[in-house]
N, C-alpha and C positions, 0 to 999 in steps of 0.2 A: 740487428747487426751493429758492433761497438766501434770504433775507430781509436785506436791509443796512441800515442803521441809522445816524446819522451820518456817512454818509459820502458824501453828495451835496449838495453847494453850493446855499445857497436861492436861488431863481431870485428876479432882480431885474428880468428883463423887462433889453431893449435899451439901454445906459446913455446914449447918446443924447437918449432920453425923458424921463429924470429931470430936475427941477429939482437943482441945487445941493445943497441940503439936504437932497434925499432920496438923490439918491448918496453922501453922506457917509455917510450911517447906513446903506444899504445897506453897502458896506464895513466897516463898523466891524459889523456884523451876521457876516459872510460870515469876518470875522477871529476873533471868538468862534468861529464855529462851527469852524474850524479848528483851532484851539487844543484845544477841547473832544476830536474827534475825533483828533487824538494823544496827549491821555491816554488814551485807548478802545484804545489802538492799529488805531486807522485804523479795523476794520472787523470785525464780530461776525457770524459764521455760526450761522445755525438749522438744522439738521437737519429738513427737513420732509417727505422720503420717501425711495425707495432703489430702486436701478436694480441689474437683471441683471448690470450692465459692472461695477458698481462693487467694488473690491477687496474689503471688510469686507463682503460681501451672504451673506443666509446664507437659504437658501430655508426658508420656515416647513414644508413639507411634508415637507423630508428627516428631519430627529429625529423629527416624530409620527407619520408616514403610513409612514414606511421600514420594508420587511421587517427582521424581526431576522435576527438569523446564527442559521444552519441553521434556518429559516424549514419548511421542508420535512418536517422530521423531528420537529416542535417536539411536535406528540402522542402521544408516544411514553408505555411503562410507566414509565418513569422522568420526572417534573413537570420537576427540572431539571438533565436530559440530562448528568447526569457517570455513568451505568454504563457499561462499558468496552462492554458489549453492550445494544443499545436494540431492543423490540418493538413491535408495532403489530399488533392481528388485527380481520379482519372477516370474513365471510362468505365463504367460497370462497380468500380468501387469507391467510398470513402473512408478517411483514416484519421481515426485520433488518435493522439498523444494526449496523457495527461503529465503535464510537464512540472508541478509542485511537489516536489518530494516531502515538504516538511507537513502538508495537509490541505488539504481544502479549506476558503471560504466561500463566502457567498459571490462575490466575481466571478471565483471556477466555476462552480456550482453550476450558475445562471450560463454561466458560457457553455459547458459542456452540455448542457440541458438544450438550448438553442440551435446547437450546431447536430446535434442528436437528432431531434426533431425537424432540421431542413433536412437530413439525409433518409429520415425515414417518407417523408413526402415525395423525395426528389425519383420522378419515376427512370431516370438515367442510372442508380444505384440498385444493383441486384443485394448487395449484404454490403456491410460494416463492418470494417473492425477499431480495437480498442484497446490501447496495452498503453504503459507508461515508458517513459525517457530512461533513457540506459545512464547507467548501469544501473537503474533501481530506485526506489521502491515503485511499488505498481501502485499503489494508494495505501497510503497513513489513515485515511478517516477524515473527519474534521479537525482544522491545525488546531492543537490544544491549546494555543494561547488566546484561538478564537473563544475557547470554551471559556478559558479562565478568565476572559473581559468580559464573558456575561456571566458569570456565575458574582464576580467584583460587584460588577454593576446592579446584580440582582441584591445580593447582600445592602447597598447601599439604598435603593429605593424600594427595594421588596418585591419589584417585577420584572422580567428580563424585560431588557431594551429590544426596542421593533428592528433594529438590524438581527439581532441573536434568536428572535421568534423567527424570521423570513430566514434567517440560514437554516433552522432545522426543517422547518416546512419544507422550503425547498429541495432541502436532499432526500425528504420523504418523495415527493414528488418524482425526484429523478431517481430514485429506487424504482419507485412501479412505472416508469417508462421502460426503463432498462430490464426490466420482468418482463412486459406487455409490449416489448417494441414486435412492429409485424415484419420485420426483415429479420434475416440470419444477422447475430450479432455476434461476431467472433473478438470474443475478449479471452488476450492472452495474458496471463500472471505473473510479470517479469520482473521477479524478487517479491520482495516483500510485501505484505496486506493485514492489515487491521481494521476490526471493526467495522463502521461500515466502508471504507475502504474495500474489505475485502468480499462482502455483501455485494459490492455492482457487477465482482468477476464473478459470484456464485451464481447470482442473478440472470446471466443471460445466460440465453437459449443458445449459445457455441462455447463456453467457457471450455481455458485450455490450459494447462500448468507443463511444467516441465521442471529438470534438475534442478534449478533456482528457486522455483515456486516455495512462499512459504503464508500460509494464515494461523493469524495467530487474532483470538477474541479473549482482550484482556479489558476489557470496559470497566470490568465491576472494582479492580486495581484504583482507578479515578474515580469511584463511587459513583458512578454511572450505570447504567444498561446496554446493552447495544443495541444500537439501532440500523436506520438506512434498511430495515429489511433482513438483518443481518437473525433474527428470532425468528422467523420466516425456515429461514434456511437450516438455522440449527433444530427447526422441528421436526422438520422432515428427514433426518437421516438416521441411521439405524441402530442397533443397540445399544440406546440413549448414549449416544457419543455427543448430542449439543449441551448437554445440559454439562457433560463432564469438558467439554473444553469452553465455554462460557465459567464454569467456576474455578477452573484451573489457571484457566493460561496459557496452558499446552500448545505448545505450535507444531502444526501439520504441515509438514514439505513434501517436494516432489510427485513422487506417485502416488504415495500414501492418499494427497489428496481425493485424488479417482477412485481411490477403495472408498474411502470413506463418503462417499456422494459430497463431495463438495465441489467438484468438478464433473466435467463430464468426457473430455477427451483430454489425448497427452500429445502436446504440438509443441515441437522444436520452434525456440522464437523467429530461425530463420522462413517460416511458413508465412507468416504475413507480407516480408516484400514479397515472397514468390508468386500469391495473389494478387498484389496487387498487379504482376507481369501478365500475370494468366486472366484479369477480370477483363475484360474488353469481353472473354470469350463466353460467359455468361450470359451474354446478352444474343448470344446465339439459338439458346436453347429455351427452355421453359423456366419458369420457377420452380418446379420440382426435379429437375434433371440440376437447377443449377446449385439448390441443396447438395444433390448428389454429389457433386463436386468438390464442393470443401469437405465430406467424408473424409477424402481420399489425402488430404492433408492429417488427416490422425494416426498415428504412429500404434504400431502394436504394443501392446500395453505392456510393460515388463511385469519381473514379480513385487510385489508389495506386501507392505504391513507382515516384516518376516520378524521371527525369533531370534533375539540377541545373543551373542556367543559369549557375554559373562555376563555380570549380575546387570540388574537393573538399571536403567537409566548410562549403561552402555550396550548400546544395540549396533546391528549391523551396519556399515553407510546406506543413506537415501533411508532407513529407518526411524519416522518419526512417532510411529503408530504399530508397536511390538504388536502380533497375533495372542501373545498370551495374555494382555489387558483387556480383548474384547469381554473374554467372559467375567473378567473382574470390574470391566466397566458398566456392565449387563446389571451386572447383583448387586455397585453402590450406588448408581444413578440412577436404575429404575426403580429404588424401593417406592413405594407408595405412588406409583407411578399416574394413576389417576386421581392423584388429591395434589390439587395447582396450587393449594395453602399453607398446608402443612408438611410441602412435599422436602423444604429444606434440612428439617429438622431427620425426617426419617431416611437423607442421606447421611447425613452426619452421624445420626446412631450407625446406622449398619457402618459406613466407613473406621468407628471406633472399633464395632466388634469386630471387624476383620484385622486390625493392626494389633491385636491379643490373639492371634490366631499362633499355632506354631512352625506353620510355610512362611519361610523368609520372604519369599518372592512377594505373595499376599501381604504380608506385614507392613515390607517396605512400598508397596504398591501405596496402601492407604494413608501411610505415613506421608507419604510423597504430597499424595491429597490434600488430606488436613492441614500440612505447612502451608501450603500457595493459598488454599481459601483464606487461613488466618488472615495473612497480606489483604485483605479483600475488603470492601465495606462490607460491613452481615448488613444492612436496608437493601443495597444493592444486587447483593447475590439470594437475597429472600424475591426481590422483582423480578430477577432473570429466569430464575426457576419458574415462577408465576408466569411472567410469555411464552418461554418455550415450550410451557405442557401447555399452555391454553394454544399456540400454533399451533401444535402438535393434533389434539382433541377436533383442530375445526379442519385441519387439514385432512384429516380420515374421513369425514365426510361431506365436502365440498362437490359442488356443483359444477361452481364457476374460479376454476382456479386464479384467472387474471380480469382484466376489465374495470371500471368505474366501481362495480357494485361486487368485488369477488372479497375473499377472505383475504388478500394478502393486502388491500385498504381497509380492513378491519384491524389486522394486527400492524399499520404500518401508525392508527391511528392511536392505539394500545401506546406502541411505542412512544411517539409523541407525549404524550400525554405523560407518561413517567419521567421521561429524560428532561421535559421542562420541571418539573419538579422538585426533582433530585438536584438539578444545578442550582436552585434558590439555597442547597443544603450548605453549613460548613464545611462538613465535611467534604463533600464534593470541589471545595474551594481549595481547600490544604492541598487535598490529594492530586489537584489539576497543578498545583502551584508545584510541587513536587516533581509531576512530570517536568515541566517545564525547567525546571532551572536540574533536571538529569541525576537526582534524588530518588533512595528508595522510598514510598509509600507510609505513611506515616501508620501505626499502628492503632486501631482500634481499642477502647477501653473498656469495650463489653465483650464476649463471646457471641459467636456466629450465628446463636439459637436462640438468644436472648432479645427477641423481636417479636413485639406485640404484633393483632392479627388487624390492630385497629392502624397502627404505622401505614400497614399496607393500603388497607381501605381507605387511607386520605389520598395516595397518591395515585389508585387506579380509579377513581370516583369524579365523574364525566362532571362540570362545572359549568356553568354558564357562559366563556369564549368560546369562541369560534372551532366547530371539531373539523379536524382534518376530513375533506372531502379531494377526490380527483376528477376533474371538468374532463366530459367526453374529448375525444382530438377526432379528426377527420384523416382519412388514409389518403387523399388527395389536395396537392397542393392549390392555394389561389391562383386564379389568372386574372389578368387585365384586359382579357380579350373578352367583348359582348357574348360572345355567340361561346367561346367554351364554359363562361360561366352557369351556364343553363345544364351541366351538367353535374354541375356537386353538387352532391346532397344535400349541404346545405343552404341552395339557392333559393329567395324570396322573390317569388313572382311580382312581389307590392312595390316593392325594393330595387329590384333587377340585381342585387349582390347576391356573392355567395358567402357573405361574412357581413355582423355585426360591426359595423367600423369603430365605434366605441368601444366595445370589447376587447377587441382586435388593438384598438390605442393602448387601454389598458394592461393588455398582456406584455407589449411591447417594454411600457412602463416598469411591472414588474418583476421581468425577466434582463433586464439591462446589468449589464456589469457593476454599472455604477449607483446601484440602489442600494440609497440608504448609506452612503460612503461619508459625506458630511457629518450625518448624527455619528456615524462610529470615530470620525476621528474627533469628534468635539468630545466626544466619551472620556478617548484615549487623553485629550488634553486634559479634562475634570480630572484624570484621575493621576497622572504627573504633578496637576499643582504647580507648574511654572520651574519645576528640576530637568536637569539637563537631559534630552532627548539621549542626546549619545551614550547616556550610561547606563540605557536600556535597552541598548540596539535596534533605536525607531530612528536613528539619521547616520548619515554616511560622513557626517562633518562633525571634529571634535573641538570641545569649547574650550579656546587658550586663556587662562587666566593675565591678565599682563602684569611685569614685574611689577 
């Protein structure tokens, strides 16, 4: 509503009516008033309320009444939510947050590992769950600039530094917990996941995706492998779909994921507070009724992996995995399907002969291919091929799928053993450098095939350190009490403990946040050379030069 103000002519009634002398003054009236109102300039707006339509309307509910960001997770140990790992317990259950969007180091790492491990002890916890901080990602992997300070570091002395050896270790390590943990481990995928990032939600035994969900295994882009377990998983799924999204790029969302076994159920993210309202009642019933229970959180499966409604690479929504690329992904990924050596080579032929084919579809399918590999290191996408058919090969006849002594510590040790490697490479240095400053991938000067058989055999050929092994864990926690320690298994009647205390110091040692935090940043100083911190976004305070 507007209010105006000199700007309406005084009504002098019909001029007709008037005598003489009163229409004179009438006018001479009506002439003021006009005069008046162009010095006003015409006409004065009041502000006297405000409409939905209106451009400058600002709803009084949205700043006071609006949820804050990560609304969800806001009660967490940490008041204000910057620990790279966030908890939450109540009765029957506990909850992690992984709260580092930009990646893991060794701090998380060591903390989520910790905190993993007291919940899997703690006999007050029937399951776990595990999702990242909203609005996303669910895990990046390892922070790439972790990578790229040891790959520096390696170039300069020719061996990675013991922080950058205990970071990989370590996420090996919390890979086969997160396989082998003995409680329901309900990991939900809330946004984004890479590498092995996305490796700990495929890993456990309740993984959950939903509309947001998305994995994407681009390692070999950084001339790397994937690891974290993450060749584990691309072995086992079905018509050599790891090998074609390990050399692509391809990223998997949604539902798509559960078609494709990379998941296993489809859970609306709002499912884990609701358990965590409903866990108390878990503790009612048995461990297999209380399985039964988070079933019932899984959502009927909609339809998936459907047929695009125009050409290629535009597909339906929620379609990230067209129906009609299985069987094309069948016939270039599985050429030579049991030869782990030579097997890159006889994808890349057949992928050529399909792209001279005369079905557009096929054509541009292969095409598609051959582009994103190019982008690719050929050392790396020659090794990733080599894990995932040798996962592959030991997973069809496995014994012992989990445990100390099962296949997925054999290939978790494979892994290992490559990815320290490759990061001593240049190449692997550019291309992480790349990532980092948000660059495309530097190009390759050889072709994808053009990889001796002997390159390989330096990098998968067991050496005289230390080989990745995983120490027994005990499914009951320590006590302080005489008399219940006579119950663990691993009690020493000579002793009267039921733990090695030296050991026990040891692990403490190096499983601590803070290991190894000294050498890395004495690293980080070596390798600034005394230039200003701030101009590489290691300090919060900029250097004023004075006049």
């Amino acid at each position: 509503a507007t209010l105006a103000q000199d700007s309406v002519l005084p009504r002098v009634g019909p001029m007709l009516l008037l005598r003489p002398g009163q229409a004179a003054a009438a006018l001479t009236r009506v002439g003021r008033a006009g005069a008046q109102a162009g010095r006003l300039d015409q006409v004065r707006h009041i502000r006297a309320g405000f409409f939905q339509e209106d451009a400058d309307y600002i709803d009084p509910e949205a700043p006071l009444l609006a949820e804050r960001m990560n609304a969800r997770w806001r009660h967490m140990d940490d008041p204000i939510l910057q620990a790279g790992v966030l908890e939450r317990n109540n009765v029957g259950m506990g909850m992690l947050v992984l709260n580092r969007p930009q990646g893991l180091d060794l701090g998380t790492i060591n903390d989520t590992y910790k905190r993993l491990r007291n919940l899997e002890v703690n006999s007050l916890k029937r399951f776990v769950g595990l999702t990242g901080s909203e609005p996303g990602p669910f895990c990046m992997g390892i922070d790439p600039r972790e990578l790229l300070l040891a790959a520096t570091s390696a170039l300069q002395t020719g061996r990675l530094p013991r922080f950058s050896r205990a970071l990989l270790w370590h996420q090996q390590e919390l890979a086969h917990l997160v396989a082998d943990y003995r409680k329901p481990l309900v990991c939900q995928i809330s946004g984004s996941a890479r590498n092995s990032g996305a490796a700990l939600a495929c890993l456990a035994n309740f993984s959950g995706v939903y509309t947001d969900s998305e994995v994407v295994v681009d390692a070999c882009l950084d001339g790397l492998v994937p690891d974290g377990g993450m060749t584990y998983v691309l072995g086992r799924l079905p018509w050599h779909i790891g090998e074609y999204l390990a050399l692509t790029g391809k990223p998997v969302k949604a539902v798509d994921l559960v078609y494709a076994g990379l998941a296993r159920h489809y859970i609306a993210p709002d499912a884990l507070p609701f358990m965590e309202l409903t866990a108390e009642k878990h503790l009612e019933v048995s461990e297999t009724d209380s399985r039964a229970l988070l079933y019932e959180h899984s959502l009927p499966l909609p339809d998936g992996m459907r047929d695009g409604k125009e050409q290629r690479g535009m597909s339906e929504e929620g379609t990230s995995l067209p129906r009609k690329d299985v069987p094309l992904i069948a016939r270039a990924f599985g050429a030579s399907k049991d030869d782990r050596i030579e097997g890159l080579q006889a994808i890349v032929k057949e992928l050529r002969r399909m792209s001279e084919e005369r079905d557009t579809y096929t054509r541009k399918f292969a095409e598609e291919c051959l582009s994103q590999m190019q982008k690719a290191s050929p050392l790396a996408l020659h090794c990733t091929v080599r894990l995932v058919r040798t996962a592959r090969l030991m997973q069809e006849g496995q014994s012992t799928p989990h445990g100390e002594h099962s296949t997925l510590t054999e290939i978790l040790r494979e892994e290992l053993r490559v990815q320290q490697r490759l990061l001593c490479s240049q190449d692997a240095l550019l291309r992480l450098h790349a990532r980092c400053l948000g660059r495309e991938p530097p190009r390759s000067d050889r072709d994808i095939t053009e990889v001796q058989r002997d390159e390989l055999d330096v990098l998968f050929k067991p050496d005289g350190e230390a080989q990745f092994t995983v120490a027994e864990r005990s499914e009951i926690s320590l006590s302080s009490h005489p008399r219940l320690r006579r119950y663990h298994p691993d009690f020493n009647p000579a002793t009267g403990m039921d733990h090695d205390p030296a050991w026990a110091a040891a692990e403490v040692k190096r499983w601590s946040p803070d290991l190894f935090r000294d050498e890395r940043e004495q690293a980080v100083k070596n390798l600034l050379d005394g230039r200003d911190p701030s101009r590489y976004g290691l300090s919060r305070w900029v250097r004023v030069d004075r006049p």
